[in-house]
SELORO-781701 format. One line per 8 residues: their letters; for each residue x, y negated, z of C-alpha. Coordinates in steps of 0.1 Angstrom, whole numbers, plus 5000, padded with zeros to 4 digits. Layout:
N
a = X Y Z  ...
This chain:
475
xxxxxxxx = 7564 8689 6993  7552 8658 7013  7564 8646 7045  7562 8615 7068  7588 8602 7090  7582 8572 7117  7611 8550 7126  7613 8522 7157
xxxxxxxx = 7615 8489 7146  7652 8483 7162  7665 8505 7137  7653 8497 7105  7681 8505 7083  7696 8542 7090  7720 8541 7064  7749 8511 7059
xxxxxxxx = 7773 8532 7055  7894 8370 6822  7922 8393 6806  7926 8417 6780  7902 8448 6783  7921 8478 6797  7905 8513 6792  7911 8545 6812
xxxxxxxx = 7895 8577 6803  7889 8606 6828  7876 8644 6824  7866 8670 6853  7881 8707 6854  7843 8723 6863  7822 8734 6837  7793 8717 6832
xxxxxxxx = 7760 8728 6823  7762 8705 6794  7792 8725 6777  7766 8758 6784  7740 8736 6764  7765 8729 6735  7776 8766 6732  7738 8777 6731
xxxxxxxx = 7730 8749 6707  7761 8760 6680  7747 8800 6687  7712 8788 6674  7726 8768 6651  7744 8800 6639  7710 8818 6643  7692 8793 6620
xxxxxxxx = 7724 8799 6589  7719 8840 6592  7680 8833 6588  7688 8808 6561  7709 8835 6541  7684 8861 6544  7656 8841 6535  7629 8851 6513
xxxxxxxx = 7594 8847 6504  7580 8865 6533  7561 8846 6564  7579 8861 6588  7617 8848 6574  7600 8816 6574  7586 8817 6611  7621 8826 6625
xxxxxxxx = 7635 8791 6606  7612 8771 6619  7619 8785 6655  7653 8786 6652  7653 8748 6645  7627 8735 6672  7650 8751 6696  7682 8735 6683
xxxxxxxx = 7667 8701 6685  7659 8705 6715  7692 8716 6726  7701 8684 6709  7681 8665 6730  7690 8680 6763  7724 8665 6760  7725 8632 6776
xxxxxxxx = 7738 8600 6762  7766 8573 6777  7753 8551 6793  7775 8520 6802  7771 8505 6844  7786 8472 6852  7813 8468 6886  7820 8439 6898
xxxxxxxx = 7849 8435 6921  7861 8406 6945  7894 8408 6968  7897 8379 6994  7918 8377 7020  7896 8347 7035  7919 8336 7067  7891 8340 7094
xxxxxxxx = 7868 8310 7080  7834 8309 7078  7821 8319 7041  7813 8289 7012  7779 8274 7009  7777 8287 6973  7793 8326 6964  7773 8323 6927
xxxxxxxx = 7802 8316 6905  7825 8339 6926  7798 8368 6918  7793 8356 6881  7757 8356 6891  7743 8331 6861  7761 8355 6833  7750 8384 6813
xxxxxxxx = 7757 8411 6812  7742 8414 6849  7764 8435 6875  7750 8469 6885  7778 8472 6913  7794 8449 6938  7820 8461 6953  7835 8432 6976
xxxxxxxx = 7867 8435 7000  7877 8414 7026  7906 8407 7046  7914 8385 7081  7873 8383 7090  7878 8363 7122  7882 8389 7146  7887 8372 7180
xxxxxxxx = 7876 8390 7206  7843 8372 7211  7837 8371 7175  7842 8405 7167  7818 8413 7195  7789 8392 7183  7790 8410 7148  7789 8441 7160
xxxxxxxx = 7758 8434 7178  7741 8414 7151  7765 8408 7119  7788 8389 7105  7783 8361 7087  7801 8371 7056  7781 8402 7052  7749 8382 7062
xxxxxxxx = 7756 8355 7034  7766 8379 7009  7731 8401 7017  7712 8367 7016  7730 8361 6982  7720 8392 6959  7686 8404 6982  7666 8381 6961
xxxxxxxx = 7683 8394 6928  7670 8433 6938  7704 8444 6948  7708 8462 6983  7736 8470 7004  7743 8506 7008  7775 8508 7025  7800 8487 7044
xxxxxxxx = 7830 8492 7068  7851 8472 7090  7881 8480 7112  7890 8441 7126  7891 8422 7100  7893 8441 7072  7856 8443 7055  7842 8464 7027
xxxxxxxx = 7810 8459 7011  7791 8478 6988  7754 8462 6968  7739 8479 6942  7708 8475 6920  7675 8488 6934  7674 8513 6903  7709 8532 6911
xxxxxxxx = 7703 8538 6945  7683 8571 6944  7716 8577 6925  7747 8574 6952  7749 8598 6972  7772 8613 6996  7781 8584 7011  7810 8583 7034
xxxxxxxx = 7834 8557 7050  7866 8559 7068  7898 8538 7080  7934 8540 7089  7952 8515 7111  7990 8508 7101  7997 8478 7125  8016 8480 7154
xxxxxxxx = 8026 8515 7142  7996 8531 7134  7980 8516 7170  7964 8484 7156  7939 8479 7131  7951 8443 7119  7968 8460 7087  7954 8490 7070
xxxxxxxx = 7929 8501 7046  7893 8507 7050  7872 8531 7024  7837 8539 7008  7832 8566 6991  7800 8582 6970  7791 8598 6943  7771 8578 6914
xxxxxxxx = 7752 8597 6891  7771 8625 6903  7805 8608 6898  7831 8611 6924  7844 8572 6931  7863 8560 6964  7872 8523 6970  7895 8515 6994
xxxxxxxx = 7902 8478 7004  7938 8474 7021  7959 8449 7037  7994 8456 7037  8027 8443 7057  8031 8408 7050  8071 8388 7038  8095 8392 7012
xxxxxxxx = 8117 8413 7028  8092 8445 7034  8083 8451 7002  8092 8488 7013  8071 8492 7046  8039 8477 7022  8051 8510 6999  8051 8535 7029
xxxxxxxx = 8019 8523 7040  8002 8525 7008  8014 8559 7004  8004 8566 7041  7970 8552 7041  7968 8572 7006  7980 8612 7021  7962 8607 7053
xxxxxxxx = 7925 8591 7045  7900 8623 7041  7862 8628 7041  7840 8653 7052  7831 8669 7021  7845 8702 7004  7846 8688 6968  7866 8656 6972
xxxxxxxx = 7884 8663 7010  7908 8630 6999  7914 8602 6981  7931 8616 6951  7903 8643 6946  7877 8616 6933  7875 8608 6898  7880 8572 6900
xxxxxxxx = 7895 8555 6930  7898 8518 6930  7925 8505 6954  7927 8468 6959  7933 8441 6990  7960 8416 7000  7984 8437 6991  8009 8411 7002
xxxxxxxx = 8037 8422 6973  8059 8391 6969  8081 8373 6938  8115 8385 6947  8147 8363 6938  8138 8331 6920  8136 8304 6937  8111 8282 6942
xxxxxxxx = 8114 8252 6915  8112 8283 6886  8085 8293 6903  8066 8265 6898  8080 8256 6868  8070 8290 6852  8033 8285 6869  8027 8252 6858
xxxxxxxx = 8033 8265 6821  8015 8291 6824  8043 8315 6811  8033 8340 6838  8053 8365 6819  8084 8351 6832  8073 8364 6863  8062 8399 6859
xxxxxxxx = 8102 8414 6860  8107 8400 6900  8069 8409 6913  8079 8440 6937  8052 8458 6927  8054 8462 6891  8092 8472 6905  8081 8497 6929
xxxxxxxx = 8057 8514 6901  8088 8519 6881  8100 8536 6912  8075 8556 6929  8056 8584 6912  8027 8583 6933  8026 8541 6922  8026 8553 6886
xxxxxxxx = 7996 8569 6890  7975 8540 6893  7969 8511 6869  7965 8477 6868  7954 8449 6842  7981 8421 6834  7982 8392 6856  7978 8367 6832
xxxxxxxx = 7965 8340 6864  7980 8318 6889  7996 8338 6915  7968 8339 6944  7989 8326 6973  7999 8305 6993  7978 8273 6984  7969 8241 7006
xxxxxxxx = 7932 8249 7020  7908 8229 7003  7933 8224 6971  7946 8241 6942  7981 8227 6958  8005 8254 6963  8018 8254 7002  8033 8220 7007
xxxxxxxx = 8041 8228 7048  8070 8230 7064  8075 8269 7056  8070 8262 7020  8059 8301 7011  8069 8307 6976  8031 8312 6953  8027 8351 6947
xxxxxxxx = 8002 8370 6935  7998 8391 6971  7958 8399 6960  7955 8430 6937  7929 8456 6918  7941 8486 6913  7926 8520 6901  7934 8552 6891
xxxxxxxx = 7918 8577 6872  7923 8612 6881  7945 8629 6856  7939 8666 6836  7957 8696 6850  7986 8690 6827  7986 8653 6824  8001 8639 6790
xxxxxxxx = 8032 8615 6791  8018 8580 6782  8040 8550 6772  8037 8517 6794  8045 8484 6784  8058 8462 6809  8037 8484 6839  8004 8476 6824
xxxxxxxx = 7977 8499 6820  7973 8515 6784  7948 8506 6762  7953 8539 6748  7925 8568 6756  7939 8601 6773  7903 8616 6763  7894 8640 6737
xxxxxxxx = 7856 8641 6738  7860 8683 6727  7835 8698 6749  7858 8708 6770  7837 8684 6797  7808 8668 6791  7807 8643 6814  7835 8621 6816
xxxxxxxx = 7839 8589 6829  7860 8559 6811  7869 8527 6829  7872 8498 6810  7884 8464 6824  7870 8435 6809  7879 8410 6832  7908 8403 6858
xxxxxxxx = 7915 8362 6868  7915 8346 6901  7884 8319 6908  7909 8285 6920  7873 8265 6929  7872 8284 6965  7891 8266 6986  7886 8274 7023
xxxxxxxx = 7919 8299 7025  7952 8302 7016  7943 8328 6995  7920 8323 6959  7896 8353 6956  7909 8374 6928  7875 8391 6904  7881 8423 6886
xxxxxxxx = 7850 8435 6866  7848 8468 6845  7827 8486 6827  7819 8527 6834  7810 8548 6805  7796 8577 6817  7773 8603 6816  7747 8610 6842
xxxxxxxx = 7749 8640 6860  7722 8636 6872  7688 8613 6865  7658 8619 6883  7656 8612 6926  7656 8640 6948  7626 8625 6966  7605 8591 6963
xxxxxxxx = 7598 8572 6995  7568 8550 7001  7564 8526 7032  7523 8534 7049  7507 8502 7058  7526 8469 7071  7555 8468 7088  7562 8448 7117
xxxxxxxx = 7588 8441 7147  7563 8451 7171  7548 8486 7156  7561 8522 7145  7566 8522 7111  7555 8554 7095  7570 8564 7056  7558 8592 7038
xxxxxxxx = 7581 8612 7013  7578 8636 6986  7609 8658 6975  7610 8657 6937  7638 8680 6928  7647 8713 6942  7680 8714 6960  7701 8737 6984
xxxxxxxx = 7692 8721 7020  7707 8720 7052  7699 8709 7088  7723 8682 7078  7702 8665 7051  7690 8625 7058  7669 8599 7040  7684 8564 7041
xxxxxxxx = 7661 8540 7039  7680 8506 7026  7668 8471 7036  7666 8450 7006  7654 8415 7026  7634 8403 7053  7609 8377 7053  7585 8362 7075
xxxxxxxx = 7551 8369 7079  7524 8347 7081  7511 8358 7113  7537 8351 7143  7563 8347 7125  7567 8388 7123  7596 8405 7102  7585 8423 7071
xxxxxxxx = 7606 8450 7053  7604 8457 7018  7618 8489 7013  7630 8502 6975  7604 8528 6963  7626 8553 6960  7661 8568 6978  7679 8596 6980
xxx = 7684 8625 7005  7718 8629 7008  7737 8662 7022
């Protein structure tokens, strides 16, 4: 099946929708057709020890072998292997300035191995007024500088969200994107009791390679003393997020959810010279007991449920701008580590007791690879440190990266899409499409075509689009 599509110029995108290494298994409750493929590979495998028994002399014993095993191998090769995709994850409350020159070292773009995912969250975007007007017209110039960034490098953006000035971004390799689907976004406002949208959270959602993930970037009451309004909101933003979509209605239904921000949880009790003494040191340890949110996790079942590398960096806040000088102003805020990456991995039907060690995550699996599911997804931190070089907020950006084992769901595109002739400002633009995959369709399916970059053209100064060769139709 082969269709074209013509789109107006003014709409050329459709869709925009280092610490110890922590590991977090997950399984799904649905059979998969995977687990059908191992049970028909053991019955031919069975077959083949029957035929082996009996056999004899006769061509016809010998036939049934040698059928018997071409179809077990190939049952054998119908089950997919891991494959391992790189996240990369930045929290920054940047204090309404205008982004750095340079984001390379913040996105570890000169290392190996190379990111698959960015995944980058943003609190207090200057939203004055005027400001916030101007980038919802155009865009804003974090967005912008982070598209200019990682265009060249292949990697498109194929989500984002903002409420104020909270902002959640979402690049991926060109190759994964025929790959996340069912894309979603959504927000919920806590300021000014529920009314304002300066505190909140703000959330992407998709499904990679048919994995149910959902990110959620949040920024929380700030002071010392409510430590339990930041719980309540957590928990609120948590219940009362949902998405249009039977399968995964909330935040809890996806398989991995990744919750992080300026959390804004403070270092109750000791004052400020131990603070500095313990930081200076670099006993950070020292510190863990008084942080209110390891203390609310021993609290809150609904906290336990998520899980967090150690903070083995310099608390995060509240430095001098343009220094690694913790605040030396009047107020004098005692340094905390405010900026966090959580996730959680959702648990069996009858989730096993685990022991925790000062509120870290395990390193311990609560995976048996038995079958039981065949496509599971483990989590696997590998990084979690601040980056002290960025200077133009209060707040240091805080990196988590992780590696995802999984296995693909699914690997081929449900349709390839392929720009006709040249594109320009002043022209239709007409894309044919072919549907590679048969699927259940709807009056609700969409293509999204992704704008990797735009360059000028030679004649006039005209706007090209280079368009990925493939994306994916989405329900």
């Amino acid at each position: 099946m082969s269709e074209s599509l013509k789109t107006g110029m003014d709409l050329p995108c459709v869709s925009d929708g280092v610490g110890d290494r922590v590991r977090s298994d997950s399984t799904s409750s649905t059979a998969s057709q995977g687990s059908k493929g191992r049970l028909l590979l053991r019955q031919r495998l069975s077959q083949l020890l029957t035929c082996v028994e009996d056999l004899s002399s006769d061509d016809e014993a010998n036939e049934e072998v040698s059928r018997t095993l071409a179809e077990a191998f190939q049952l054998c090769g119908n089950i997919s292997p891991r494959e391992t995709l790189r996240l990369h994850m930045v929290t920054w409350n940047v204090a309404t300035a205008e982004p750095p020159d340079d984001v390379t070292s913040l996105l570890y773009l000169d290392t190996q191995p190379t990111t698959d995912l960015y995944v980058i969250g943003l609190q207090e975007v200057n939203a004055a007024p005027l400001k916030f007007l101007s980038d919802l017209l155009l865009e804003d110039s974090w967005s912008h500088h982070f598209m200019n960034t990682l265009a060249p490098r292949e990697y498109i953006k194929v989500s984002s969200v903002r409420m104020q000035g909270l902002l959640l971004l979402v690049f991926s390799k060109k190759i994964h994107v025929p790959f996340i689907r069912d894309i979603q976004t959504t927000y919920t406002r806590t300021g000014l009791f529920g009314y304002w949208g300066n505190k909140g959270g703000v959330s992407v959602r998709f499904s990679l390679y048919g994995h149910m993930m959902c990110f959620v970037n949040c920024h929380l009451a700030a002071h010392m003393d409510y430590a339990l309004q930041r719980v309540d909101e957590f928990e609120y933003i948590l219940e009362t997020q949902d998405f249009d979509l039977v399968n995964t209605p909330s935040v809890r239904d996806h398989k991995v959810v990744f919750w992080f921000g300026d959390l804004n949880f403070r270092i109750a009790d000791h004052g400020m010279h131990f603070l500095r003494s313990s930081i200076n040191s670099g006993r950070f340890n020292l510190l863990w007991e008084r942080d209110q949110l390891l203390t609310m996790r021993k609290k809150e079942p609904f906290l336990q449920e998520f899980e967090e590398g150690p903070l083995k960096f310099k608390p995060t806040y509240k430095f001098d701008l343009n220094s690694d000088t913790y605040d030396t102003s009047g107020k004098k805020r005692k340094p905390a580590w405010t900026d966090r990456i959580l996730w959680r991995i959702k648990p069996k039907n009858t989730p096993a007791a685990e022991d925790k060690e000062e509120g870290w995550a395990s390193t311990s699996t609560h995976h048996s690879d038995d079958g039981q599911d065949e496509y599971p997804i483990k989590v696997l931190q590998d990084t979690y440190t601040c980056d002290p070089s960025y200077g133009v907020s209060d707040h240091k950006p805080v990196i988590g990266i992780f590696d995802l084992e999984m296995r693909k769901q699914s690997d081929c595109p449900l349709v390839c899409v392929c720009p006709e002739g040249h594109w320009s400002a002043d022209q239709e633009a007409v894309v044919s499409y072919t549907v590679l995959e048969d699927f259940l369709s709807s009056t609700w399916d969409w293509i999204g075509l992704y704008k990797v970059r735009l360059e000028e053209g030679v004649v006039g100064g005209e706007v090209v689009f280079v368009l990925p060769v493939s994306t994916n139709l989405l329900e």
